[in-house]
N, C-alpha and C positions, 0 to 999 in steps of 0.2 A: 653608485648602485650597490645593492649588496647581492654579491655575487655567491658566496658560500657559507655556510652556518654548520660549523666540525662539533663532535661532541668525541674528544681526546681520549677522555678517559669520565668514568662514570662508576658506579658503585652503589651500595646502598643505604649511603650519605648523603651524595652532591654529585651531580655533574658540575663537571668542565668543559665549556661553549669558549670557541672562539668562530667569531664571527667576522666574516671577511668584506671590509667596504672599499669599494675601487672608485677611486676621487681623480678623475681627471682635469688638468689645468688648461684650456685654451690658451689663454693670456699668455703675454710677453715677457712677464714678470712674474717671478713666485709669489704663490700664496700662503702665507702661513693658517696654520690650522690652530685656533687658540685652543678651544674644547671640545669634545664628544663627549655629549649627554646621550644614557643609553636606558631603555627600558624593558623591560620584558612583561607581558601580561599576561592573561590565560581569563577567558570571558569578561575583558573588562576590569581584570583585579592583577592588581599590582604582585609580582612576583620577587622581582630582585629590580636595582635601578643603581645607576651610578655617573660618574665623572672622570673623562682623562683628561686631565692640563695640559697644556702645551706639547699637542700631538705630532708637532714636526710641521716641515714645510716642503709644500707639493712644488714643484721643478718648473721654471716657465715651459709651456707648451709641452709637460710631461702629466704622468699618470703615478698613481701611488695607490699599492691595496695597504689598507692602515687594516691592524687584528685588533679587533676589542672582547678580550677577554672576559667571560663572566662565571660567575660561579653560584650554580645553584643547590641552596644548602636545604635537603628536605624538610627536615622538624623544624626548620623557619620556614617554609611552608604550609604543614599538615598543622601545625598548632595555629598558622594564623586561619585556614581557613579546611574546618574538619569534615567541609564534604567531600575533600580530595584522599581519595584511599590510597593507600601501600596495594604497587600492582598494576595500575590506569595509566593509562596513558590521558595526557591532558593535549589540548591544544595552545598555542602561543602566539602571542604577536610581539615581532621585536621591534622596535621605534627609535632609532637612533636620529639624534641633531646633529649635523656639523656647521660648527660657528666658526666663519673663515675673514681674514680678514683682506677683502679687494680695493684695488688701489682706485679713488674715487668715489667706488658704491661706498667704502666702509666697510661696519661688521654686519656679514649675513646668516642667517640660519638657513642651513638647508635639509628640511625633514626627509628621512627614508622609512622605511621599515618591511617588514618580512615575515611572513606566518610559516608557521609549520605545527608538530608534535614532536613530544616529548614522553619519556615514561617517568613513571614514580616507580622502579623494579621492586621487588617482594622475594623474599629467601624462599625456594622453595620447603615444602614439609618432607620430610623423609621419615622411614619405617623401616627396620628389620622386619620385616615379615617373617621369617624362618632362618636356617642357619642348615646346612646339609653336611653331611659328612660324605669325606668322596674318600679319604682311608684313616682309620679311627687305630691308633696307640696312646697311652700315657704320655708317652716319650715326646711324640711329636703328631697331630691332628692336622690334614690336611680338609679344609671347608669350603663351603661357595656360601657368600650372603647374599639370601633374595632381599635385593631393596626396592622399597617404592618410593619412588620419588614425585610429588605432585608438583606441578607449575601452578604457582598463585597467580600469575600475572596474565593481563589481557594482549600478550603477546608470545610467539615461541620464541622456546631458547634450541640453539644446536648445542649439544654437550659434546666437547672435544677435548676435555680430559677433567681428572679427578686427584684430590688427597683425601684420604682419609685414616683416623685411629678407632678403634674402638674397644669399649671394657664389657665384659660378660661378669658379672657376678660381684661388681669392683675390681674387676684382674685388668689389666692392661693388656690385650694380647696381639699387639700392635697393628698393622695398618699399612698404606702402600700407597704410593700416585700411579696412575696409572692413564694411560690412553683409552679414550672409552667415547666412542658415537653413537649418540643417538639423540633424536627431536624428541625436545620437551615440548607435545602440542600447548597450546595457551590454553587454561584451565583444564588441564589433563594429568592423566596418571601413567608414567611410566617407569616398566620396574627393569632391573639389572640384575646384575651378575656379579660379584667381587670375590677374587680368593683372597682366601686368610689364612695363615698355617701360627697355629698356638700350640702350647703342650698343656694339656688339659692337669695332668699331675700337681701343676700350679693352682690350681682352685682349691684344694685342701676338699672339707667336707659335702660344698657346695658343689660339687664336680657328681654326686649321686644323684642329688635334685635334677641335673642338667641327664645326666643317661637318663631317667624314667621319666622322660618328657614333661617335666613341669614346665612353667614359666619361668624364664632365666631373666631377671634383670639386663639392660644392657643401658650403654651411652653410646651414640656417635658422633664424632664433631670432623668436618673437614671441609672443603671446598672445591666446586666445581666452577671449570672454566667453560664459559657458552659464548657462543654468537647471538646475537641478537640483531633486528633491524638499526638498531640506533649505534652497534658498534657492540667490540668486544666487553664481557662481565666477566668478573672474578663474584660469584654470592657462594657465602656459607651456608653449610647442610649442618644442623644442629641438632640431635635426640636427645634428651636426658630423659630418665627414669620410665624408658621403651621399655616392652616386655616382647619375647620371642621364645621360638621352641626349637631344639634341636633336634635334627633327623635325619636318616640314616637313608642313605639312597636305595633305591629300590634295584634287586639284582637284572627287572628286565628295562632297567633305564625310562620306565614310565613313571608320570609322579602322581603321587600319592593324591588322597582328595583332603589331605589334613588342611587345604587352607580356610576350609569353615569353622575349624577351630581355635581359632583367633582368639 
């Protein structure tokens, strides 16, 4: 029987599936296990498929759960069949043989298999949306990044923590990990809160642009850790060539309506 189907670890590359079959022996006498032929499909189409040799040998009158490891590599899936998007979830069927060999019958095949779903995860989009000053010197600028973060995926993520770097102008003005909750709903938008402390003196000329609220180039690159139905995710939050504005907190702690100026 197959009893369990783990997804170890997963990313947005490949998962890794170990699949759990529990092979009990009646018999007086061991069985050996010559092969396990394994398959995975998803509406009828072949996904990944494989071979284990000489899988060991089930105990007279004992039981043995055998792991058959698989691994599923996405861009050998999306390029073989392009109606599976980055983000879905698919559904599967796994079909395992075991060919054992019994004292008498000979060699048998014994088919199993097992349905479930999978996801094909997706990086969420990220955006500076603004950049606030909470205490403004040359010397040293303490800020809050409003970020938004959008879930691409047809499933939520729990966001349970963060890294991130990012540059304003080309300047590097570093970055922080940080502990940080909150439900990325499935195709939603949710925004945060990051502090930053930079010394603006570092930008040179481009540091006047930034006080009379132009548009500030920026980058972010880092990575959030979520929960997911299918298990824990490490996906990268990636922005090159964002544009944002810097702004000065309001003295009665209400915020401003600048975000239609986008």
């Amino acid at each position: 029987d197959v009893t369990a189907i783990h997804i170890p670890s997963i990313n947005l590359e490949k998962a890794e599936i170990v699949v759990d079959v529990l092979i009990k022996n009646p018999n007086p006498v061991p069985i050996p296990l010559i092969d396990i032929n394994y398959l995975i499909e998803s509406d009828g189409r072949k996904l990944v498929s494989g071979l284990i040799p000489d899988a060991g040998t089930i105990h007279a009158h004992g039981e043995e759960t055998v792991k058959v490891p698989v691994h599923l590599v996405y861009d050998d899936i999306k390029n073989t069949y392009d109606d599976i998007k980055p983000g879905s979830i698919i559904p599967y069927r796994f079909k395992v043989d075991l060919i054992v060999d019994v004292p008498v019958l000979g060699r048998l095949t014994l088919p199993l298999e097992k349905t479930g779903e999978i996801p094909i995860p997706y990086k969420p989009d990220v955006d500076v949306e603004k950049i606030k000053f909470q205490a403004f010197s040359f010397e040293e600028t303490v800020a809050v990044l409003h970020v938004k973060l959008e879930n691409m995926n047809d499933f939520d993520l729990g966001l349970n923590a963060l890294d991130y770097e990012i540059w304003l102008s080309e300047v590097n003005i570093g970055g922080a990990q940080l502990s940080q909750s909150a439900n990325l709903a499935k195709k939603g938008v949710t925004f945060i809160e990051l502090p930053i402390t930079f010394r603006p003196k570092d930008f040179g000329s481009a540091l006047w642009d930034m006080i009379r609220g132009k548009g500030t180039g920026y980058t972010i690159k880092g990575n959030i850790n979520v929960d997911t139905p299918f298990g824990a995710m490490k996906l990268p939050i990636v922005k090159e060539g964002g544009t944002t504005r810097l702004r000065k907190n309001k003295e009665d702690g209400g915020d401003d309506d600048d975000e239609d100026e986008d």
